[in-house]
Structures are given as C-alpha cells and as structure tokens.
C-alpha positions as CSV (number, residue, x, y, z in Angstrom):
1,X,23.2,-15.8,-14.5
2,X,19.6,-16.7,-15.7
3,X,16.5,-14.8,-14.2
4,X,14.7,-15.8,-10.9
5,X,12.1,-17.7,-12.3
6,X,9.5,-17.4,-9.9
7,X,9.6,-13.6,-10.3
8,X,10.0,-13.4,-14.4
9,X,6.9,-15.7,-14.3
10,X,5.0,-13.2,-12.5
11,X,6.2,-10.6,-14.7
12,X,5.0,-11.9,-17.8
13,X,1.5,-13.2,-16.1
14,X,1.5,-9.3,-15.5
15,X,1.9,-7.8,-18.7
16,X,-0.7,-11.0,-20.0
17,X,-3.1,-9.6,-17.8
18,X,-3.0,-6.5,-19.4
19,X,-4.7,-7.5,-22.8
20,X,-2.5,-5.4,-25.4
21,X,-1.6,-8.3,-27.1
22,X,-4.1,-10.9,-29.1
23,X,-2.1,-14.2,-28.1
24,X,-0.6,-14.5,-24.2
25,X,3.4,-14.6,-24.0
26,X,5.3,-17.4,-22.8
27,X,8.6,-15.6,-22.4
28,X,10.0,-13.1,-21.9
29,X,12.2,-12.9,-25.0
30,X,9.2,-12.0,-26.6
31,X,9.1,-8.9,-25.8
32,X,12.5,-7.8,-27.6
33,X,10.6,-5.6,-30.5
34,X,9.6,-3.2,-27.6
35,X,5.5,-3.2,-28.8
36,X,4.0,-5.1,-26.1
37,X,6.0,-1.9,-24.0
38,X,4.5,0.7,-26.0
39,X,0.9,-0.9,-26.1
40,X,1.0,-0.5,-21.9
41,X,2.2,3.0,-22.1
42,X,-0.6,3.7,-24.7
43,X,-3.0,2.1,-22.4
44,X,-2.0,4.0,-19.1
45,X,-1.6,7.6,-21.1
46,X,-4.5,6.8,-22.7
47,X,-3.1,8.8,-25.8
48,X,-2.4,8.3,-29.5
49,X,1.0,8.7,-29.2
50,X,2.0,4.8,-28.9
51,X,0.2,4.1,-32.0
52,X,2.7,6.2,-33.9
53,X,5.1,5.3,-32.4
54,X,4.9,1.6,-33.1
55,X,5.6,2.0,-37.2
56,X,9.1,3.3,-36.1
57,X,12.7,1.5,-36.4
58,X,13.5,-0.8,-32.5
59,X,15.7,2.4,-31.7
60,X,13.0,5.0,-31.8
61,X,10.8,2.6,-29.8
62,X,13.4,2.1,-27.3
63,X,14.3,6.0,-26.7
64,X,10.5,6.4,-26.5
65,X,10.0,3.9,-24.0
66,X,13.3,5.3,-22.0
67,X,11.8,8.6,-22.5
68,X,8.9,7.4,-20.8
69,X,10.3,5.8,-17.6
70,X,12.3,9.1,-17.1
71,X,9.8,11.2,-17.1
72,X,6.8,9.3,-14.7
73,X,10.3,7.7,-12.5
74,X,11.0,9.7,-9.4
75,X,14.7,10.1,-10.2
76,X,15.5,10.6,-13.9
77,X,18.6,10.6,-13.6
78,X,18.3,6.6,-12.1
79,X,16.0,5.2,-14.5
80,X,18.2,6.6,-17.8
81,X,20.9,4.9,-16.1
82,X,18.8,1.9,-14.7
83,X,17.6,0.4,-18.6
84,X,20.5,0.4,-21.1
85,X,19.2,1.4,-25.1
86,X,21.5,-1.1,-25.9
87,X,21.0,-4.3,-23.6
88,X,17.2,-3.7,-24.9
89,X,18.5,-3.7,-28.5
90,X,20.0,-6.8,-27.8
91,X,17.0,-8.4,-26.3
92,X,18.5,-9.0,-23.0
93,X,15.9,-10.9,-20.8
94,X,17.5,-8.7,-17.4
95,X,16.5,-5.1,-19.5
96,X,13.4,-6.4,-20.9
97,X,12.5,-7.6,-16.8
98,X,13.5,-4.0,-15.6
99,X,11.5,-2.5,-18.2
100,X,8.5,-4.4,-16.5
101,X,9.6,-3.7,-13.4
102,X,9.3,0.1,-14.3
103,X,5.7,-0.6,-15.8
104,X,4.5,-2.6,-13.4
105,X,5.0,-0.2,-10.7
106,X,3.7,3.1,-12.6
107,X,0.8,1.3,-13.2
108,X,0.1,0.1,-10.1
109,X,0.9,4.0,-8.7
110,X,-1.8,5.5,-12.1
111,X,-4.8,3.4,-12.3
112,X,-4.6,0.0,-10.8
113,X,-7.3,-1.0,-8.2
114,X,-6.9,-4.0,-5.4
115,X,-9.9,-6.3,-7.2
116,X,-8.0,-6.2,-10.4
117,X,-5.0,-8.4,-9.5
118,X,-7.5,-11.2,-8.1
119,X,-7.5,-12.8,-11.8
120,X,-3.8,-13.4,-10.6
121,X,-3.1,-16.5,-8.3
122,X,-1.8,-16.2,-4.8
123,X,1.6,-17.2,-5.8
124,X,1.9,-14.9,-8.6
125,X,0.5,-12.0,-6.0
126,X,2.8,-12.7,-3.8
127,X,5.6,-12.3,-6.3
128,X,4.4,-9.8,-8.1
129,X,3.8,-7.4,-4.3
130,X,7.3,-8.4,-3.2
131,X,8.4,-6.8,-6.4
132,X,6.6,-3.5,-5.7
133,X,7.6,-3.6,-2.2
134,X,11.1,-3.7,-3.3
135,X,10.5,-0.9,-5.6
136,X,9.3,0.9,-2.8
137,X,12.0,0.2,-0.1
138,X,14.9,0.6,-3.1
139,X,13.9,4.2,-5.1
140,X,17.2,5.6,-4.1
141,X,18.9,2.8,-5.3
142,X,17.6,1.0,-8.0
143,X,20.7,1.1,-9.9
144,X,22.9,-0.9,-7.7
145,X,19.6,-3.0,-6.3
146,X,17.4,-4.3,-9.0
147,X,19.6,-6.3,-10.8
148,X,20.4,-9.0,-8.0
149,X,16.9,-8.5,-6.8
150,X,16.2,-9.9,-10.4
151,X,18.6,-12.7,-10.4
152,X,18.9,-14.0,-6.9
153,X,17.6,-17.4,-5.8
154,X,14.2,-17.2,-4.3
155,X,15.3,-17.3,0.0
156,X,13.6,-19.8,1.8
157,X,9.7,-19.6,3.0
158,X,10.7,-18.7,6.7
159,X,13.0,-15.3,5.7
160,X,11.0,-14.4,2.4
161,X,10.3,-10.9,2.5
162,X,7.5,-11.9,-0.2
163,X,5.5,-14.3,2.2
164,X,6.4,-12.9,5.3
165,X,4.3,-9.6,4.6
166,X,1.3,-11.3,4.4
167,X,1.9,-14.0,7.2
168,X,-1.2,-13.9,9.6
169,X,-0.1,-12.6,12.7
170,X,0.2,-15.2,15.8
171,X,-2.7,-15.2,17.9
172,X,-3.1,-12.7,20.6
173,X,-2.5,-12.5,23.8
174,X,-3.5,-10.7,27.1
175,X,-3.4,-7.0,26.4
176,X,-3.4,-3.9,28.8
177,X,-6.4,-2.1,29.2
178,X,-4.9,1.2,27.8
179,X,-4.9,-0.5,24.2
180,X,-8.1,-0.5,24.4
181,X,-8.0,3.4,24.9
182,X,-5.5,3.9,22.3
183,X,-7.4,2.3,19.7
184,X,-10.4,4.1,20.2
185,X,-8.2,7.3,20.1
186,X,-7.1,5.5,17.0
187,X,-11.1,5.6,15.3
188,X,-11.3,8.6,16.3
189,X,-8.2,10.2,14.5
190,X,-9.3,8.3,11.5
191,X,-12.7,9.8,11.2
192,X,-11.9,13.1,9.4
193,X,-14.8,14.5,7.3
194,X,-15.3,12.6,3.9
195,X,-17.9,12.1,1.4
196,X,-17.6,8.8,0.8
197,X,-19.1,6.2,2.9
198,X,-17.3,3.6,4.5
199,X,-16.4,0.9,2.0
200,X,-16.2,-3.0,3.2
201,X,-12.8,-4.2,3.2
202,X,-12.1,-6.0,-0.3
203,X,-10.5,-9.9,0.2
204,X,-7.9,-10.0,1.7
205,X,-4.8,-10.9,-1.1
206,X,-1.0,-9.8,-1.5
207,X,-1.4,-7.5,-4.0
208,X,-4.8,-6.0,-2.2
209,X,-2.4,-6.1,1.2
210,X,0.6,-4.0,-0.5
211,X,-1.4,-1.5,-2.0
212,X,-3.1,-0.7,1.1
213,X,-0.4,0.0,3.1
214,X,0.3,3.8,4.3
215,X,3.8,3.7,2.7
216,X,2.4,3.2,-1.0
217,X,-1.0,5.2,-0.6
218,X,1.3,7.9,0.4
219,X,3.2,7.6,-2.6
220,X,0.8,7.5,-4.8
221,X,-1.1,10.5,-3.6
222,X,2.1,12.4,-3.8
223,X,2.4,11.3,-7.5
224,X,-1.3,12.5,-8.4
225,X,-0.5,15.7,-6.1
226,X,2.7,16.0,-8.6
227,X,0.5,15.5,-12.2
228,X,-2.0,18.4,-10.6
229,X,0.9,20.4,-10.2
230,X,2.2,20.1,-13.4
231,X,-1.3,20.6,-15.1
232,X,-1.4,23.8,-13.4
233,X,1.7,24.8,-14.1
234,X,0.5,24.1,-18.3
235,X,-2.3,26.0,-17.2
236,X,0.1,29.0,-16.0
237,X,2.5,29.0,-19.1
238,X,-0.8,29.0,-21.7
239,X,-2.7,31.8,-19.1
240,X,0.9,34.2,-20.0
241,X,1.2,33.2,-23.2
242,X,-2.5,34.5,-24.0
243,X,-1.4,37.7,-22.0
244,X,0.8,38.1,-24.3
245,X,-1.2,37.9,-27.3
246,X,-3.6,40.1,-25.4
247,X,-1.3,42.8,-25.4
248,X,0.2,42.5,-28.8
249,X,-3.3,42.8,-30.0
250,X,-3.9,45.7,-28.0
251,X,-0.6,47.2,-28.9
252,X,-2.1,46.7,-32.7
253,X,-5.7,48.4,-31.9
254,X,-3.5,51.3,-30.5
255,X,-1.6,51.8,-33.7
256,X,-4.3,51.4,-35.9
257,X,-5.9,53.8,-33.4
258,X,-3.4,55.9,-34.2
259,X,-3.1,55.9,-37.8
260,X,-7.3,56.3,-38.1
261,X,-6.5,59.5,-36.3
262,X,-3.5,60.5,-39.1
263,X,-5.6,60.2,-41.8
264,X,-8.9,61.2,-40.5
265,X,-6.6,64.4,-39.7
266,X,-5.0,64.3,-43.5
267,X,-8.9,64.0,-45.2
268,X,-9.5,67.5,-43.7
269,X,-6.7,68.8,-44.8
270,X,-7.5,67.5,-48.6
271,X,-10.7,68.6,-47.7
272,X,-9.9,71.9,-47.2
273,X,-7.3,72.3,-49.9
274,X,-10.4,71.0,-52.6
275,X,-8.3,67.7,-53.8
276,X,-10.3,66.0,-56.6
277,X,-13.1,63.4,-56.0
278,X,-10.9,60.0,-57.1
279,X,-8.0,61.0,-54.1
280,X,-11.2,61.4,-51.7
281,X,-12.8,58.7,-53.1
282,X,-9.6,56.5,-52.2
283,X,-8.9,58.0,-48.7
284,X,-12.7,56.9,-48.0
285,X,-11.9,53.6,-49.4
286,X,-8.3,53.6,-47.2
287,X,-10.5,54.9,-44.0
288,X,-13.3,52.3,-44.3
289,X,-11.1,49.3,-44.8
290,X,-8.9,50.8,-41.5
291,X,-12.3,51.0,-39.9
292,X,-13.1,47.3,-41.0
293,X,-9.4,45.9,-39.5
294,X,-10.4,48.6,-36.4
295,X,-13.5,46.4,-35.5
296,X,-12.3,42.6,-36.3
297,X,-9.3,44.1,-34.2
298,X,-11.6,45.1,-31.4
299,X,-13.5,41.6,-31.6
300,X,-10.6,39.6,-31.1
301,X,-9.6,41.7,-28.3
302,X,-12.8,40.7,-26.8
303,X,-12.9,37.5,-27.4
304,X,-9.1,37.2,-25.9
305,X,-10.1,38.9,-22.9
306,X,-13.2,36.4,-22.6
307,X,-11.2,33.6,-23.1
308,X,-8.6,35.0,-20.5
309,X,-11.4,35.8,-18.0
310,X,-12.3,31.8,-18.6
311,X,-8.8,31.0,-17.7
312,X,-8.9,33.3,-14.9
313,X,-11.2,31.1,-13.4
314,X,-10.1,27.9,-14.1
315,X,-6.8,28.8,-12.7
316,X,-8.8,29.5,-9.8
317,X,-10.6,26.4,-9.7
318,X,-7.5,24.6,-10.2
319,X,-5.7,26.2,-7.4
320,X,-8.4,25.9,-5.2
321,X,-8.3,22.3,-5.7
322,X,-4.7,21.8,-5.3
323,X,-5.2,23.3,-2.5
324,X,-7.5,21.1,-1.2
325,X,-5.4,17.7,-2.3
326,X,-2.4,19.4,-0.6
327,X,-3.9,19.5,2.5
328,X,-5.5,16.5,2.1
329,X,-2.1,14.8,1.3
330,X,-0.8,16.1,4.5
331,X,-3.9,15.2,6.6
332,X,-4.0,11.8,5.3
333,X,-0.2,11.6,5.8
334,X,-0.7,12.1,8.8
335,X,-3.1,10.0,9.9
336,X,-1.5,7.2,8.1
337,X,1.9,7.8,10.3
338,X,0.0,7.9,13.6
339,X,-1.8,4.3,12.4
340,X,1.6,2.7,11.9
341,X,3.0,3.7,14.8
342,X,-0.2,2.8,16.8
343,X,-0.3,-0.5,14.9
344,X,3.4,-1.3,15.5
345,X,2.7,-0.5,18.8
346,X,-0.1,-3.1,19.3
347,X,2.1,-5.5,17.5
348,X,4.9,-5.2,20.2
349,X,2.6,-5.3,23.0
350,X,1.2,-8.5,21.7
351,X,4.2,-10.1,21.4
352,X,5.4,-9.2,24.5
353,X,2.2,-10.7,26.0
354,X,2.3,-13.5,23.9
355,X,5.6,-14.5,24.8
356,X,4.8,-13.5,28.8
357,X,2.0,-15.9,28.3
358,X,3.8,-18.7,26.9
359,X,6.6,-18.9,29.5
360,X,3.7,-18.5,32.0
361,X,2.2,-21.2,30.6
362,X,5.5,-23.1,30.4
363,X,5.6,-22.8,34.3
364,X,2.3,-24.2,34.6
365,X,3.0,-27.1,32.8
366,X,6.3,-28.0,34.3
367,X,4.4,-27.6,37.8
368,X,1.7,-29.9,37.0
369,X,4.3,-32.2,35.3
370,X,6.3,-32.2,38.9
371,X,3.0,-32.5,40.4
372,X,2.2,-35.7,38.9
373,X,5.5,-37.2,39.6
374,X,5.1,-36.5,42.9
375,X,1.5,-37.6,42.7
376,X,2.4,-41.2,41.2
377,X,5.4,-41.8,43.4
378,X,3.8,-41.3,46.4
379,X,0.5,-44.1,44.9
380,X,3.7,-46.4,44.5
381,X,4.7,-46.2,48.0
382,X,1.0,-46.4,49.3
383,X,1.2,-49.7,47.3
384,X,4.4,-50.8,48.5
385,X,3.7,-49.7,52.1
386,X,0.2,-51.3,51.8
387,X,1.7,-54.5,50.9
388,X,4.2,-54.9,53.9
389,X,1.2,-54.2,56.0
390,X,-0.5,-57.7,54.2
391,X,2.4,-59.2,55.2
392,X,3.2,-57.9,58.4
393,X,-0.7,-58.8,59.5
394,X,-0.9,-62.3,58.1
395,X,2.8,-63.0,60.5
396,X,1.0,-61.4,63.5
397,X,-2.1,-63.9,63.3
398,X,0.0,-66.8,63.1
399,X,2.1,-65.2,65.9
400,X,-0.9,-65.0,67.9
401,X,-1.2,-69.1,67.1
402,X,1.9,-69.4,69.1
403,X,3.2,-70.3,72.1
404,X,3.4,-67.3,74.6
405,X,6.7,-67.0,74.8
406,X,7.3,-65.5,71.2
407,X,4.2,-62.9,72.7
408,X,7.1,-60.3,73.0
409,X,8.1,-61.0,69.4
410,X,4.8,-60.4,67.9
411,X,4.8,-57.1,70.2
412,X,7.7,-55.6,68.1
413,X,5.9,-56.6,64.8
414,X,3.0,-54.4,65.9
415,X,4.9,-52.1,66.7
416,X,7.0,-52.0,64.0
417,X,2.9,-52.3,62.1
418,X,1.9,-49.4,63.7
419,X,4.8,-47.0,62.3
420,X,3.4,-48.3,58.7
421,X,0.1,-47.4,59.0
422,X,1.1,-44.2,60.2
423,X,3.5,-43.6,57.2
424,X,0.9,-45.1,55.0
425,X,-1.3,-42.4,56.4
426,X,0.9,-39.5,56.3
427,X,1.2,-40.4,52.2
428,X,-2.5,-40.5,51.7
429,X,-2.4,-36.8,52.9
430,X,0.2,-36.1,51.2
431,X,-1.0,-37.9,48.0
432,X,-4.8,-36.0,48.5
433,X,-3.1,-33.0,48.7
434,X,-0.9,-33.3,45.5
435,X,-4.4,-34.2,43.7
436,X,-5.6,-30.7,44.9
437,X,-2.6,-29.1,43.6
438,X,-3.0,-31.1,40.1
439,X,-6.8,-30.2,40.2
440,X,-5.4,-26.7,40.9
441,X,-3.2,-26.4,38.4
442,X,-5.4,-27.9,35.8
443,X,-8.0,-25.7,36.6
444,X,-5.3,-22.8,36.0
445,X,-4.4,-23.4,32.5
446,X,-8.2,-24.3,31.8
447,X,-8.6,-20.4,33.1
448,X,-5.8,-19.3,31.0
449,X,-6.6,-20.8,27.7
450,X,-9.9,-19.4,27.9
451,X,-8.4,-16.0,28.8
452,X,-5.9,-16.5,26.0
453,X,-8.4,-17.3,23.5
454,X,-11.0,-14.4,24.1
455,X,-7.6,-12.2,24.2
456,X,-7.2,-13.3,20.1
457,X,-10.6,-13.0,19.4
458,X,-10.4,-9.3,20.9
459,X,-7.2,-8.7,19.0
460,X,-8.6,-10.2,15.6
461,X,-11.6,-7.7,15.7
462,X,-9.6,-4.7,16.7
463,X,-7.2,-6.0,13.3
464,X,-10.6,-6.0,11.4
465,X,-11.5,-2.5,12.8
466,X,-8.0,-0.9,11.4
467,X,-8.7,-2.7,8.6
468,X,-11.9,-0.5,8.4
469,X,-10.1,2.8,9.1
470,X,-7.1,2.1,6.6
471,X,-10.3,1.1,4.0
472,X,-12.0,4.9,4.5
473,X,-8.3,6.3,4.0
474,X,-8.9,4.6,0.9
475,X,-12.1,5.8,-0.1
476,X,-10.4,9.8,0.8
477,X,-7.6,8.7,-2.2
478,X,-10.2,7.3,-4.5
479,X,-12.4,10.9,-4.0
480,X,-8.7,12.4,-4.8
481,X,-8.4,10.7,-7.8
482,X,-11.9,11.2,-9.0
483,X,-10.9,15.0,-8.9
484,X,-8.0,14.1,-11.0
485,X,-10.1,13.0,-13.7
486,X,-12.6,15.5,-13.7
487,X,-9.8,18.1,-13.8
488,X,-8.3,15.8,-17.2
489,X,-11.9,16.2,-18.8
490,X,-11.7,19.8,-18.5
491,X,-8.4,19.8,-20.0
492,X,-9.8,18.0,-22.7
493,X,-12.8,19.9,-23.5
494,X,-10.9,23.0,-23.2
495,X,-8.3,21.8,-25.4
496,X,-11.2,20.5,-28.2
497,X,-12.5,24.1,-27.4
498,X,-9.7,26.2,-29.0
499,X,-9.1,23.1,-31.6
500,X,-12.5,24.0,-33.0
C-alpha cells in the first residue's frame, strides 16, 4: 500500500524547509542514505557530532539516527521498535516517513516557533498539524498507530480530524449572564506574575493553532523541565567526581605530610650520629624536592577546592532554577487545565444556545408562514365575498325595476345581502388582525436576529480575549526557555573553562 500522499507531501515540504540540503527533494526515496536525517539532528543539537558521523558506512548512520529518536522519544522502548535498521536499509518510503515523523515532532517540541511554519501553505499546515496532533493523541501507541495513520486514505473534509481543528466555530448565540462572570474569573486566573509583556496574538494558521494548545505547551515544558533535570543531574555526577579527586589529593598531601615528618625526623638522627656531608647533602636535596611536590600538592588542593566552591554554587543556581521551572510547570499546568475546561464550557453553552435559538427561530418562521396563509385566504374570500355582493346589488336594482309583486323576492336578496356584508366584515377583522400578528412576528425575528448577531460579536471578542490569555501563557514558556539557554551557555563556558 503506497503512502498517503497528501501527508508524505507535507513531510518532505518539511524537511525542505529546513535548509540542510543545497537542492530541494522531490521524494521521499531520496532520503534513503540517511544524511538529510543526520544534517536535522546536527541542526537541532547544534553539535559536531552529525558531521562525523556522515563519513560512516548507511549502518552506522542508521543506529545513530535510531540512537537518537530513543533517547529525545518519550518511550525508548516504542521508538527502537517503531523504525526498523533494516526497512531504513532498504529504503522503505513507510521507515523513511516515520523517521520524519519522529523529527518533525522533536523539532517542533526543541526550537520551533509559530511564525516559522508560515513559509508553509495552509494545506501543507494543515497536514503537517494533524500529524503532530496525532503524535500527540497516539505516544502510547505509536507502534500499532502510525503506520495506518501513514497509509490511510485522506477521510473526507466533513470528519477530517486535520480541518476540523481549525474549523471556525459557528456563530454565537444568546449566552447566560454568568459566562460573563466566569470569563472574567477566567483573566483573572490567567494573570499570574510574569516579566514579559503581553504579546499580540500571531496569525492565526494550523501549525500556529496546534502549537498553542494547552495539551502541547504542556508537553513541551515538561520536555525542557526533563533536559534541566538531566543537566543537573551531569552537574551532580562531575560535582562527586571532583570530590573525589579532592580527597585523593588530600589523602596524597597527608602522606607526603607524613613522610616530610620521617625524614625530617631521620636528618636529626644523621645529624646527630655526624654522617658525612654528600648523605646530608642528598637528604637536603630528597627534603627540598618533597617540599617542592608538598606545595604544587597544596596548590592543586586549592585550586580543587575553588573550583568545587564554583560548582557549589552553580549547583545552587541550578537548583534554584529548576525549582522555579517546576513550579512554574505546575502553575502553568494548571492554568492551562482550568482554560480548557472553561473554554469547553463556553463551547457547550453556545451550542446549546445556538441550537435553542434556531428551533426558536424555526417556530417563528413556521408561525409567520401559517400566518400568511391564513392572511391570503381570508384576502381571497374578501374577494370572492366582495364579488357576490356586485352581483347580488346589480339583481336588487333591477328588482327594484319590477313590478311589486316580486317586492318580497328582492326582500330575501337583501337579506340574504345583508349576511354578506356582515361576513365580509367579520373577515376584514379577521384579515387586520392576522396583519398584526404578521407585523408581530416580523418584528420578532427582526428583534432576534439583532439579538443573535450582537450575541456573536460578544462571543467572537471573548474568543479573541482567550486568545490573549493563552498568548501570555506563551510568553511564561518562551521566558522558560530563555532560561534554558542561558543555563546551556554556562555549560559551555564552563566546559571551555576546564578544556583550557
């Protein structure tokens, strides 16, 4: 079964985008040597290592690539299992998709921000966020779910899960007063201390959408929260291993220590039994080079114990950031969960208005539809009635011509005259009284349509005000990550510290 096109498109527009190669791809069986892999992963570790890596045999490439994806995956145990070494060494176009899958989404978690995927178009966003929603929704079971995810026909528009994300909503309706209340709880939640300032929302796009939703900030704080963790824990295993050395070397200055103190004891003792000058001069010789090894001893003690009082600190710096992320993480967890809920909340209570609204509306129309009927049949008896009156008058005047006799004739034909123009007038009132009701009703859904539409317009500004509040969760995560990176360049000068 071949690959779902619209999705293997997307991938390779992807990996295009990210420049590691001088001529764009066209398919994805280009990618069988495994470079185009290794140049991402160089990108995102930002490292040397890939560079090495790419003179090596297709096998070495591939277990460096697996390597990879076990390590930065959530479960290692699912992505050894999830790419096959030997589907990749085949070139298989499923492995090679998985493999950007993989990428795709690290990425995306590591350093990607929403304005960078507007070189994409929408179609390719849309693609290319259903596939990190899917990798989102599936982590625990990637294995059995990727693979038709990858192969399946494309559903049609009206149950994509792709399109129907970033579907505009329907327009709103009448809402209760207390969501009104709730939202403003909602700002008020949101405002925790921050120093960044509130940030415009970016355009709205698929890509921009996905990423700002609670469920993949959240895991991607959790990942940086995880690669602090680790660092510190580096941090940890180097600050014991330099204990260590610490007390090697003071074990050393001890014994030396010691021995100064045998033969400073022992020179006395030749001293005393007269020895000749050449031993002396020797054991002076022996005694000042001990000395010598004594103090370089004692130096590197010190400059141990300054570099361990360094540490010391930056474990403590360290901590005390973690620290900080951690609760951070959990405060911004929070908030994020009490959004959604409030948000799905919202959404429920719209539709239920919208769809009270629209049967209400329904009713409105099918009364001024009866209306009208009613309206029209009684005008067409008017006009019938009317026109046996005509009738029934032009008989009576030539009546009247007649001969008296036939007088008690034309009585009856008043008569019966009489009961016309009453029923004629009865319908008028009736029919004056149906145009009220039709004026009425008009009126109604004039008053309703207006009420609807301010409703949407009220509903679309509290949507651009969440918007807002999800956009300064955003700005908390990018001040997260900004710590991140200052605590890499420490790293880094500390590492180019000891090199030197």
């Amino acid at each position: 079964m071949s690959l779902h096109g619209a999705r293997a498109a997307a991938l390779l527009a992807w990996v295009n985008s990210t420049k590691v190669c001088p001529d764009p791809l066209n398919d994805l069986s280009q990618l069988q040597d495994c470079s185009v892999f290794i140049r991402i992963i160089h990108k995102i570790h930002r490292s040397k290592e890939g560079e090495s890596v790419l003179e090596q045999p297709l096998p070495e490439r591939i277990s460096f690539i697996r390597g990879f994806l076990q390590k930065h995956c959530r479960h290692k145990l699912a992505a050894e299992n999830l790419v096959s070494a030997q589907k990749l060494a085949d070139g298989e176009e499923l492995a090679l998709a998985k493999v950007a899958v993989l990428l795709l989404y690290h990425t995306s978690m590591s350093c990607k921000s929403p304005g960078d995927w507007n070189e994409f178009d929408y179609k390719t966003q849309v693609e290319l966020a259903s596939i990190l929603k899917f990798v989102l929704d599936n982590e625990e079971s990637l294995n059995e779910n990727l693979e038709p995810f990858l192969l399946r026909k494309a559903p049609p528009p009206s149950s994509s899960t792709s399109s129907s994300s970033f579907e505009e909503h329907s327009p709103p309706h009448s809402l209760p007063h207390k969501r009104e209340v709730r939202f403003l709880e909602l700002q008020k939640i949101a405002s925790f201390p921050s120093t960044n300032n509130m940030l415009p929302s970016p355009p709205s796009s698929p890509m921009g959408d996905i990423m700002q939703t609670p469920q993949f900030q959240l895991r991607r704080l959790k990942k940086q929260l995880a690669f602090e963790r680790e660092n510190r824990d580096g941090l940890e295993v180097e600050l014991a291993e330099n204990r260590k050395l610490i007390m090697e070397k003071e074990a050393q200055i001890t014994m030396m220590q010691q021995r100064i103190d045998r033969l400073a004891k022992l020179n006395e003792k030749q001293t005393a039994d007269q020895l000749e000058p050449k031993e002396m001069e020797e054991l002076r010789e022996k005694n000042e080079s001990l000395v010598g090894r004594l103090h370089e001893a004692f130096r590197q003690c010190q400059d141990l114990k300054t570099e361990k009082a360094q540490m010391d600190r930056k474990i403590n710096q360290l901590s005390e950031e973690n620290g900080d992320l951690s609760f951070k993480l959990r405060e911004i967890a929070s908030h994020m969960v009490q959004l959604q809920e409030a948000l799905n909340e919202l959404s429920e209570e719209h539709n239920a208005a919208l769809a009270q609204s629209q049967e209400k509306q329904g009713q409105l129309e099918n009364e001024l539809h009866a209306a009208l009927q009613d309206k029209k049949s009684s005008e067409e008896k008017i006009e019938i009635l009317q026109g046996k009156i005509s009738l029934l008058e032009d008989q009576l005047a030539k009546l009247e011509e007649c001969s008296s006799q036939e007088k008690g004739e034309v009585m009856g034909d008043v008569l019966k005259l009489e009961e016309l123009k009453q029923e004629v007038s009865s319908l008028a009132t009736k029919g004056a009284e149906l145009q009220a009701t039709v004026l009425r009703l008009e009126e109604e859904k004039q008053l309703r349509e207006a009420a609807l539409q301010s409703e949407r317009g009220r509903f679309e500004e509290e949507k651009q005000q969440l918007s807002s509040l999800v956009t300064s969760l955003q700005s908390s995560l990018s001040e997260s990550h900004r710590a991140q990176e200052r605590l890499e360049q420490d790293l880094q000068a500390r590492d180019a510290e000891r090199q030197a």
